[in-house]
C-alpha positions as CSV (number, residue, x, y, z in Angstrom):
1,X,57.8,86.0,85.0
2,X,60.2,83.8,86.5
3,X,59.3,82.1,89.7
4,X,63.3,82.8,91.2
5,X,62.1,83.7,94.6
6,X,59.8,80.5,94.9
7,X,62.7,78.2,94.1
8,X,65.3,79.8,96.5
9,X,62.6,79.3,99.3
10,X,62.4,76.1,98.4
11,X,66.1,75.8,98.3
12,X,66.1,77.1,101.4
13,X,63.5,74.5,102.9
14,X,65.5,72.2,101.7
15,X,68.4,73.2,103.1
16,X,67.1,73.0,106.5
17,X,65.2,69.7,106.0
18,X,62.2,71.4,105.8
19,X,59.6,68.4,103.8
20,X,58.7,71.1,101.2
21,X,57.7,70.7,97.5
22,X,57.5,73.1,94.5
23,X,54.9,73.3,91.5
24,X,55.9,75.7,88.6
25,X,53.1,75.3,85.8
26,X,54.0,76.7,82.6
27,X,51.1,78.9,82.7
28,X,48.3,81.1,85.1
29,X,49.3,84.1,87.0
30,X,49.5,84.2,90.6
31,X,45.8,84.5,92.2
32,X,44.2,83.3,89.1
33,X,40.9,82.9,91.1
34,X,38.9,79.2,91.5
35,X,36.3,80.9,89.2
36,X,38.2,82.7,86.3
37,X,39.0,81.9,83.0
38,X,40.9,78.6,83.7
39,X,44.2,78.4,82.3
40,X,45.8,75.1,80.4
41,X,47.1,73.4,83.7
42,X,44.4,74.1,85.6
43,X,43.7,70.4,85.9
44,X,46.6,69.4,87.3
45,X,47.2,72.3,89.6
46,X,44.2,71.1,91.1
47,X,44.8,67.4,91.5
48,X,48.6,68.9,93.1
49,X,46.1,71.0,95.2
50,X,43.7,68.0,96.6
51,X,46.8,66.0,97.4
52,X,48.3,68.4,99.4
53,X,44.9,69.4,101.0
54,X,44.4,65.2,101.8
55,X,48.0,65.4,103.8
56,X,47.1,67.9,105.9
């Protein structure tokens, strides 16, 4: 599955100087669940995720 939509919303952030960023791993499906078989970027989806979560 290609993530097109993701990256023209992000396009789109961008075009309106929205501060956005994008994270396309290479593997995992969409709502592959904190508790589920973890897939090979697992790790670093969730040092992306505690970043983010430490801006906010």
């Amino acid at each position: 599955m290609k993530p097109v939509h993701s990256v023209n919303y992000h396009k789109a952030l961008i075009t309106q100087k929205i501060p956005s960023e994008i994270h396309i791993y290479a593997n995992g499906k969409h709502g592959w669940g904190y508790n589920k078989r973890p897939f090979a970027q697992r790790a670093e989806m969730m040092r992306d995720l505690e970043n983010w979560l430490e801006t906010l």
